[in-house]
N, C-alpha and C positions, 0 to 999 in steps of 0.2 A: 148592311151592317147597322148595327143599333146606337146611336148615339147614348152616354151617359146619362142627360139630360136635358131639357127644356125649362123656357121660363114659365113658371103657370101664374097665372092670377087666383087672387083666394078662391073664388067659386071652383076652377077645373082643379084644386088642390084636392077639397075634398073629394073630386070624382074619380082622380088618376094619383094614389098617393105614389111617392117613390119608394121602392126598396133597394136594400142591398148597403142604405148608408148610414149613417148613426143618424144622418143629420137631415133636413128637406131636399139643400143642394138647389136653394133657389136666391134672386137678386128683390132686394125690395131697397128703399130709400132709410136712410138712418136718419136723417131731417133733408128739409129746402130751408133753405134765406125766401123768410118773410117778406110777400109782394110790397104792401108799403111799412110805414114805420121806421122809425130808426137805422133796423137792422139790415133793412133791404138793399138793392144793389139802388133803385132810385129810374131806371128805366132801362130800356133795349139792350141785353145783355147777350152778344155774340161769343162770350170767348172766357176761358177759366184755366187760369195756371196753379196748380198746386204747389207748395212746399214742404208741406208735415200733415201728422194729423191734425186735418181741424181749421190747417195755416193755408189763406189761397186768397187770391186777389180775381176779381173779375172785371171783365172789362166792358165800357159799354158806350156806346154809339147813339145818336142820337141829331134823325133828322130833323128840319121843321116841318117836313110832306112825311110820304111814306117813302122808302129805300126801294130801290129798284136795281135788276143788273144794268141797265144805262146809268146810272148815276151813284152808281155804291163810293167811288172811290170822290165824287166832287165834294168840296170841303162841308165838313160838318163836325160835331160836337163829340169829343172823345175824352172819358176820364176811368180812370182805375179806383174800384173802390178796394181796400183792402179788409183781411179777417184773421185773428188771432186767437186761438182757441174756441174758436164760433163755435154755435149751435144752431136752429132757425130764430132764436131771435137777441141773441149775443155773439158779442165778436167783433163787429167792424172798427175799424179803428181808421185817426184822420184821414184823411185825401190830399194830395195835391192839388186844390181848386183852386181855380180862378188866379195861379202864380203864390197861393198861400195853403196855409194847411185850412182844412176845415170840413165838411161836408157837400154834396150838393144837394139843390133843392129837389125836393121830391117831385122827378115828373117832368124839369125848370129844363128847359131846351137848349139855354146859353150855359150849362154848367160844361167846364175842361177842365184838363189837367196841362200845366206846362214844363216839361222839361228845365231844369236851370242850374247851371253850375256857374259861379262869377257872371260873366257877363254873357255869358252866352243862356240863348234860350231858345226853345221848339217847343210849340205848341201840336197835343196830339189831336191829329186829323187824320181822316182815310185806313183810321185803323182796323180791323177784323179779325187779328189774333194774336193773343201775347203766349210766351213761356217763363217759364220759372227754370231756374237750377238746383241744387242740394245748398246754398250758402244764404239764402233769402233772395237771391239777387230778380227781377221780372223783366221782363226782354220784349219789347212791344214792337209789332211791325206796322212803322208809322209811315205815312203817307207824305209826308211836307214836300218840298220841290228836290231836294236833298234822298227822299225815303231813307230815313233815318232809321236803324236799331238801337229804340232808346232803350237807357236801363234806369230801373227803380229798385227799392231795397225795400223791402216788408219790415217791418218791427213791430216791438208789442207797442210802443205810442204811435206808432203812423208810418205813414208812406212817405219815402222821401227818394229825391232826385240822386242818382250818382253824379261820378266826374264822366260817367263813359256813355259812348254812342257810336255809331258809326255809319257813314254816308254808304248807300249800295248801289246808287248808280238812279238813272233815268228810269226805269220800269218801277211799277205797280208792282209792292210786296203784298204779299198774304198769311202764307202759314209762315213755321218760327218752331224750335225747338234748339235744345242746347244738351250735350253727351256730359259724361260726367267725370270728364277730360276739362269741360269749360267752351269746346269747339260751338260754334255758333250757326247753324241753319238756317238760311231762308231762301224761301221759292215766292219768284215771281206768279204772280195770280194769271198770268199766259204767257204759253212758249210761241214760238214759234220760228222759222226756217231761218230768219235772220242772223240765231243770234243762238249760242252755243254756251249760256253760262244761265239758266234758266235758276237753277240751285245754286246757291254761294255759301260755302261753308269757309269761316271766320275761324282763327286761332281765336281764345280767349280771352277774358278784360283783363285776367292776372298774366296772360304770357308774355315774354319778355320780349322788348323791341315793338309791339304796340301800339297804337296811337290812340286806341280808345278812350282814353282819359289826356289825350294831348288835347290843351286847348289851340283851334283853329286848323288844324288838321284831322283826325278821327275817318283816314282817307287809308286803311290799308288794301292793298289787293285779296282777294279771295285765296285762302289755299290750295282749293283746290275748287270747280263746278263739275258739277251735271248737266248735259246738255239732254232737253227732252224738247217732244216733237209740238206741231200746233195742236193748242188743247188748254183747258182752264184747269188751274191746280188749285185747290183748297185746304188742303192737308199736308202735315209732313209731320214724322215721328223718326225717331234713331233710337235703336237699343243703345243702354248707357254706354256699352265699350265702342262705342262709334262705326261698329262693321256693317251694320245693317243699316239702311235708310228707306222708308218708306214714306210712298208720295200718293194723294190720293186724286188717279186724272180723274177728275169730276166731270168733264164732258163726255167721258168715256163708261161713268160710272165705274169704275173699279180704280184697283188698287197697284202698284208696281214696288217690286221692292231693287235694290240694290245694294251691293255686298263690295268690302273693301274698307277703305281707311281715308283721315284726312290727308295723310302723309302718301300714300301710294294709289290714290284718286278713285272712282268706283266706273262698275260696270252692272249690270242689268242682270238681274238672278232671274231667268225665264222658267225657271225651276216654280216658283212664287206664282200663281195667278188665284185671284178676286174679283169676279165681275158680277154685279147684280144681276137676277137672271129678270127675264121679261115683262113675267107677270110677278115681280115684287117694285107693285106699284098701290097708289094710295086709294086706300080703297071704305067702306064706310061712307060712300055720300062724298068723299073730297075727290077731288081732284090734283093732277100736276104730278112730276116724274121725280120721285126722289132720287140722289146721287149720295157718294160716300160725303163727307164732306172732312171733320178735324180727325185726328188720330194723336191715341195714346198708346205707350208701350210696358210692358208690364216685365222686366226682366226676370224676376222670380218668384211660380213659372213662369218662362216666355209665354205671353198672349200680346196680340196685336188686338187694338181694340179702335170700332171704326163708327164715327155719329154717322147716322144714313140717315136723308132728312128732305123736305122740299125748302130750297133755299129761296127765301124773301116771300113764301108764299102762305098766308094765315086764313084764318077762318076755318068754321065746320066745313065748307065746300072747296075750302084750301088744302094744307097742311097739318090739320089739329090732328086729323085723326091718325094720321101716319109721325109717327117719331120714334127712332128704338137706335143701342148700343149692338153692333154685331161684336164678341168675340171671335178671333180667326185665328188658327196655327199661322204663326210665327214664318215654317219652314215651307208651307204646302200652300197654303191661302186657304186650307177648307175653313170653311165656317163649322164653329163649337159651341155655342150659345148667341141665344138674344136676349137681351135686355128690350121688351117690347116697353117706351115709355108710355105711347100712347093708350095701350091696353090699361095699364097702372092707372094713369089719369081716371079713365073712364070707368073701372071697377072701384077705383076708390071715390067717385063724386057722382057718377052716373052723366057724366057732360064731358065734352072734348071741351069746352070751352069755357071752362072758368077755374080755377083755381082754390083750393079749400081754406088754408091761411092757418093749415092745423099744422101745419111745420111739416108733412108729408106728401104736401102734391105741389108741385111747380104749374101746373094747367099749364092750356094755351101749347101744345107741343113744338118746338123751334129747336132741335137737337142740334146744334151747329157744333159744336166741341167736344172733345173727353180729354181728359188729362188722368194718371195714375199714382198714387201713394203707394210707394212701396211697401212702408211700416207695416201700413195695417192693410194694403191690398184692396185699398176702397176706391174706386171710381168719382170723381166729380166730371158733372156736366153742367149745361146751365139749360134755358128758357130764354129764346130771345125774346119774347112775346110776352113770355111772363114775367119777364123781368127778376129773374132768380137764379143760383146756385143751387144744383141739387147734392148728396151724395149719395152714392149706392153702394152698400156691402153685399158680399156674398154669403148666405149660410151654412156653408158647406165649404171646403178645401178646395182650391181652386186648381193643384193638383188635377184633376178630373178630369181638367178641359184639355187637356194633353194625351190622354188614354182613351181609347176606344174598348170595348166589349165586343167582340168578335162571337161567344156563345157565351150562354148562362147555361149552359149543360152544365153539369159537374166531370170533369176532366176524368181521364183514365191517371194520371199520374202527375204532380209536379213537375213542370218541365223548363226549363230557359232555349229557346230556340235558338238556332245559328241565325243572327243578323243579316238582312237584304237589303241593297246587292252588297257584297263583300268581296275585295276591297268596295269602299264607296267613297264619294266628293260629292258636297259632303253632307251629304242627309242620308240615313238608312232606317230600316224600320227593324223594330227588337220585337219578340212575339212572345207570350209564355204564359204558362196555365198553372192555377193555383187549385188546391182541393177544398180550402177552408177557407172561414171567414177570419184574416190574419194581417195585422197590420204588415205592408210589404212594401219593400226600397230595393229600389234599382238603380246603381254608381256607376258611373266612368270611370276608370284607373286607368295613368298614364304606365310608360315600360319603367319608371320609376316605383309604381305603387303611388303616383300623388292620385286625390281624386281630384276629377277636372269638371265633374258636373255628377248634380242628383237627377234623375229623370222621376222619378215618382218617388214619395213617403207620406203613403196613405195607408188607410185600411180597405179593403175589398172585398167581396162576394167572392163564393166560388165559381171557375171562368175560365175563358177561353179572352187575351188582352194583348193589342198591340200599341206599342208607343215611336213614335217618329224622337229621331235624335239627330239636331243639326249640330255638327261640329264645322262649323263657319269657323270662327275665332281660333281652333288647334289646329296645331302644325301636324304635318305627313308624319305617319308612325304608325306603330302596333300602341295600341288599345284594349284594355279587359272590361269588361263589363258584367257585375255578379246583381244576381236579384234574390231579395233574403224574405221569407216569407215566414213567418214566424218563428220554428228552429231549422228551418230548411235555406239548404242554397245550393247554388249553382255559378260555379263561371264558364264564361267564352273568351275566347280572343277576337278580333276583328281588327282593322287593317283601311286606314287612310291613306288614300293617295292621292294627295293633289296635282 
């Protein structure tokens, strides 16, 4: 079956154009944060939390040697730079340095950031990746002897400390993400057999009863864990309504998802699988095994979106040449697009290894993170190596990456297929064939007439198209489903049973 599309780089653009779309339907950079200067992040950038367009805080590490996995988590130098209506070389706004606001020095190895409310203070160490929410708030998963989730607050004059944080126990934190409920996620950077609460998911800073903003306590229990096997975790993402959770085993190279709730705990969607296949390794003269590593969620459309990267491993013979974003169904684990960064790099400067400074190449590839903007549907990642922010937009409806193309024949007739399997729990797949090139929407409707989901509103080729539909989050019922292709429609019924 023919995928929609691929990433091209300009050269294979003009050899392989696309058809069938108004538009390219490919991923390129809208700017990078400038390596030095003002504007830049100032050095080793593992990690980027988005909050709006434009609005995102990065974070960055910063050994006196070089980072190793023996030694990632031993103390060393962490501070948050922030960005407000940026571009690549506008936007940043104060830091929390050195326990004041201000900048750090470009490069400068003893620059931090300290946590500080009254009298209490944490200094950030052992960090590797923060998140953001919908409210400005940044969630940092800090290392001190405590491993703190501290929180920070974006604003147009600067970064500044809240009153909240909260103690997670004895283990090495890693990934961090937050639903938009406020629930708070984080996974320890290794499971193992001991020890059954690997994932801690946290009521949030505004819930009632609380402690995250108690001073001297900031000690609640987890609502609920995840207990996962022995293995290194790097990543972790939740769709906003908190039912899905995704965790990336990075010694396993793939990806696991889990379905449920904070309030009724989760379990293992074996339905989901993601594994790197064998020979997607680094290739161009490098060396070393890429793995998934951060993960971003994209609710509307659902895209799971996964940094694949060689973690701590640089140079031409390293990791440059290998860095890219996978898109993956949500429901299935297939992979739907890559964002090949390294490729970018190299067609835009003819080098893996340096960086243009033209506000569209980050060099240097160290893909460690993604995060997702809803609004505008743009991808931030960063450059540990290069020390930068990237963002990437799509040119085309992102739509796409949800639908398959089964034929480019021209169909015998209009058709909406019966849904498979039916009843179904709860993923099935919807089939149907358009005659024309017509802008076309396919709805969920509950046995009310509410809709409960759009599956596609795009335009299309003439075709032969199937689309996966996870109803994870609806309750057991009858369900219609109508696709409206320019004066044409059709409905079905179909039939949840969980």
């Amino acid at each position: 079956m023919m995928k929609m599309f691929r990433f091209f780089v300009p050269v294979l653009i003009l050899l392989s154009p696309i058809t069938g779309f108004g538009q390219g339907n490919e991923w390129e950079t809208q700017y990078v944060t400038f390596d030095d200067g003002s504007n830049g992040t100032g050095n080793r950038t593992p990690s980027v939390a988005v909050i709006g367009p434009n609005r995102f805080v990065g974070l960055v590490t910063r050994f006196s040697g070089e980072a190793t996995p023996d030694n990632m988590f031993n103390p060393h130098t962490n501070y948050l730079v922030g960005y407000w209506d940026a571009d690549s070389a506008l936007g940043r706004v104060p830091s929390p340095i050195n326990g004041s606001q201000g900048f750090p020095i470009y490069g400068e190895p003893g620059s931090f950031s300290d946590w500080e409310y009254l009298l209490e203070k944490v200094t950030l160490q052992g960090a590797w990746q923060i998140a953001a929410d919908t409210n400005g708030y940044i969630y940092v998963a800090n290392n001190d002897n405590a491993h703190n989730i501290l929180v920070f607050e974006l604003t147009a004059n600067g970064l500044v400390s809240t009153p909240y944080r909260m103690e997670t126990g004895p283990e090495y934190i890693f990934a961090i993400d937050v639903d938009d409920s406020g629930y708070v996620y984080v996974a320890d950077y290794m499971g193992s057999n001991t020890k059954t609460n690997e994932v801690k998911i946290y009521a949030g800073i505004q819930a009632e009863g609380t402690t995250w903003g108690v001073i001297g306590a900031h000690n609640d229990p987890p609502v609920t864990t995840i207990d996962l096997p022995p293995g290194i975790y790097q990543g972790l993402t939740v769709s906003g309504d908190g039912r899905s959770v995704f965790i990336s085993v990075t010694s396993e190279r793939s990806i696991w998802k889990f379905v449920g709730s904070p309030s009724s705990g989760y379990s293992r969607d074996t339905s989901f699988s993601f594994v790197l296949s064998a020979d997607d390794t680094v290739g161009n003269g490098g060396h070393g095994t890429p793995s998934v590593l951060g993960l971003g969620y994209l609710n509307d459309p659902p895209v799971l979106f996964a940094a694949v990267d060689t973690f701590l491993s640089s140079g031409i013979s390293g990791g440059y040449p290998y860095g890219r974003i996978y898109a993956i169904d949500p429901s299935t684990g297939m992979p739907l697009d890559t964002i090949d960064i390294a490729a970018w790099n190299f067609a835009m400067t003819g080098f893996y290894d340096t960086g243009s400074n033209n506000g569209r190449v980050g060099g240097f590839t160290s893909v460690y993170d993604v995060d997702v903007e809803e609004t505008e549907k743009a991808i931030y990642s960063q450059t540990y190596y290069g020390w930068a922010v990237e963002k990437w937009v799509f040119s085309g409806d992102l739509n796409v990456l949800n639908i398959e193309q089964i034929s480019a024949q021209l169909p015998n007739a209009f058709q909406l297929k019966q849904n498979y399997p039916n009843p179904f729990n709860p993923i099935t797949t919807i089939e149907f064939s358009i005659m024309n090139s017509d802008p076309v929407r396919l709805d969920v409707y509950n046995i009310m007439g509410q809709k409960v989901a759009t599956l596609l509103h795009r335009r299309l080729s003439p075709g032969v198209y199937k689309i996966v539909f996870d109803a994870t989050g609806l309750p057991s019922g009858v369900y219609f489903y109508q696709l409206i292709a320019g004066e044409q429609r059709q409905v079905r019924k179909m039939i949840l049973s969980k």
